[in-house]
N, C-alpha and C positions, 0 to 999 in steps of 0.2 A: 347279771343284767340281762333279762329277757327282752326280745321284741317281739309283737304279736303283729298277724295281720292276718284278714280274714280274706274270704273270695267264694262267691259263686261258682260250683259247678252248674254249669246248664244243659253239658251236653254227650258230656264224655268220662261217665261216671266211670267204667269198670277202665278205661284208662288214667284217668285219676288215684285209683283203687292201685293198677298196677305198677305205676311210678311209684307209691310209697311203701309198697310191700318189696320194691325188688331187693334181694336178696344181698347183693355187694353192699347193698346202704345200711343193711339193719340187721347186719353182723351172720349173715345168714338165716333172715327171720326170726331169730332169736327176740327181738327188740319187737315185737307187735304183739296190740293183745286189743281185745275189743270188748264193745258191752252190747249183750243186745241181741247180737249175731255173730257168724263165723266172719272171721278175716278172709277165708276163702269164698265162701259168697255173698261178701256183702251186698255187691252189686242186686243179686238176685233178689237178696232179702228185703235189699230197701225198695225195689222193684215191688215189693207186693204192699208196702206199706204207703208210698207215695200216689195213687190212685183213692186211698182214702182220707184225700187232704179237703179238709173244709171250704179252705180259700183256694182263687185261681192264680196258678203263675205257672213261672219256667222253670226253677228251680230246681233241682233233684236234689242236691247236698251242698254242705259249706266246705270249705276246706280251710282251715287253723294253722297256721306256722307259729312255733315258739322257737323263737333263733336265740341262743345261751352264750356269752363272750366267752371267747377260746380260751381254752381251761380252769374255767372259773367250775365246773360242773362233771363227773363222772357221766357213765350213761345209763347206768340205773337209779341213779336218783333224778338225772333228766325226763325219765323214762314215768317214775314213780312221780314226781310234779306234772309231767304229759296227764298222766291218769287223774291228779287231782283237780287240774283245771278242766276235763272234758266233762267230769264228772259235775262242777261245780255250770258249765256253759248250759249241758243238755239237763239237769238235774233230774238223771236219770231217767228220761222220757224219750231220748231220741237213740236208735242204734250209732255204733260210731267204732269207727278204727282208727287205732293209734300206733304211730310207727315212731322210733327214735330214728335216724341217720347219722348216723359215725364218719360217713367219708369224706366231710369237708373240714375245715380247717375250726369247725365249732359245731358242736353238738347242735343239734334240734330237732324238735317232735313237726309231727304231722297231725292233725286230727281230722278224719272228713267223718262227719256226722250227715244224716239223714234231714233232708227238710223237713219231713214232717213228723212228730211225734207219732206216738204208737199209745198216748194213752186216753188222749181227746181228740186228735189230727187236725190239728192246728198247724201250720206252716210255722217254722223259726222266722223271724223279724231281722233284718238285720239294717241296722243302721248307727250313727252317730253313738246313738245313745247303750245301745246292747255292746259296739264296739268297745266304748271306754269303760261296762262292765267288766268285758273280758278282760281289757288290760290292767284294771286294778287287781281282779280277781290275782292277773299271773304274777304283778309286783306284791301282792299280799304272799304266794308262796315263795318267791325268791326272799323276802325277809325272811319270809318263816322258816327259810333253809337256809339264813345266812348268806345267802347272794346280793350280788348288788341291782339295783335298781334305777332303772334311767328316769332323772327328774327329769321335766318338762320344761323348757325354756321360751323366752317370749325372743319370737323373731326364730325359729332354731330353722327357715330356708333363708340362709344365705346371711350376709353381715347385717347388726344393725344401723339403723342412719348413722348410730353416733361413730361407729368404725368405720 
C-alpha cells in the first residue's frame, strides 16, 4: 500500500538534495541512484538546465514521496518500484534522484526531479490532474508487485453523516 505526495522545491534545492541522500537514511548511500545526472551534483546539473525553461516560475524541482506500509516491502524492490515510478512521472526527460530511506518504521522512496526538462524545456505541470497520474501510476506497480493498494473512500476526512 503506497502513498504518494508531491511538493515544490522553490528554494532550497541542494538542501532538499542533501536530506535525501544523507547517509543514516539510505543505508549508507547504498539506496540512491539517478537518471540524467550524478546524485552528487545534482544541484549543479539541474542548475544548468533550469535557466533554459520555456515558461516563467519559481520552481527548481519536485520532490515525490512513496510511503510503503511497514513490512509489506524489502528495500530493493522499494527501491526498484522508486525507479519505475520516476521513470514512468519524468518519462525520461527530466534529471532526477531517487533515495530509499530505511530508518523509519516503513520503507519509502524519495524522488526530486528537475522542473524542467532537458529535452524541449518545458516546465513539469503540477496539479490535480498530473497528481492522480502519479498515484495510479504507483497503485499500477504495488499490484504489479503484489502489494496492496489504498482504495479511495468517499468522506475518508473524518466520519460520514451517517456515523
Amino acid at each position: 500500500m503506497a502513498v504518494t505526495k508531491i511538493k515544490p522545491v522553490k528554494s532550497t534545492l541542494s538542501k532538499a538534495l542533501d536530506y535525501i541522500e544523507n547517509p543514516d537514511k539510505t543505508d549508507g548511500k547504498m539506496l540512491i541512484s539517478s537518471f540524467g545526472c550524478s546524485y552528487e551534483t545534482a544541484d549543479i546539473e539541474f542548475g544548468y538546465t533550469l535557466p533554459q525553461a520555456q515558461e516563467k516560475g519559481n520552481n527548481l524541482a519536485f520532490h515525490l514521496i512513496q510511503s510503503f506500509a511497514p513490512g509489506e516491502v524489502d528495500y530493493e524492490k522499494a527501491h526498484e518500484i522508486g525507479r519505475q515510478l520516476a521513470d514512468a512521472v519524468t518519462k525520461g526527460q527530466h534529471e532526477y534522484v531517487l533515495t530509499t530511506h530505511i530508518d523509519k518504521g516503513h520503507i519509502h522512496n524519495h524522488i526530486i526531479f528537475c522542473a524542467v526538462n532537458f529535452v524541449d524545456h518545458h516546465k513539469y505541470v503540477s496539479n490535480k490532474r498530473t497528481y492522480y497520474g502519479i498515484r495510479n501510476m504507483s497503485d499500477k506497480l504495488c499490484r504489479d508487485n503484489g502489494l496492496s493498494v489504498v482504495v479511495p473512500g468517499k468522506g475518508s476526512k473524518g466520519k460520514s453523516y451517517a456515523e
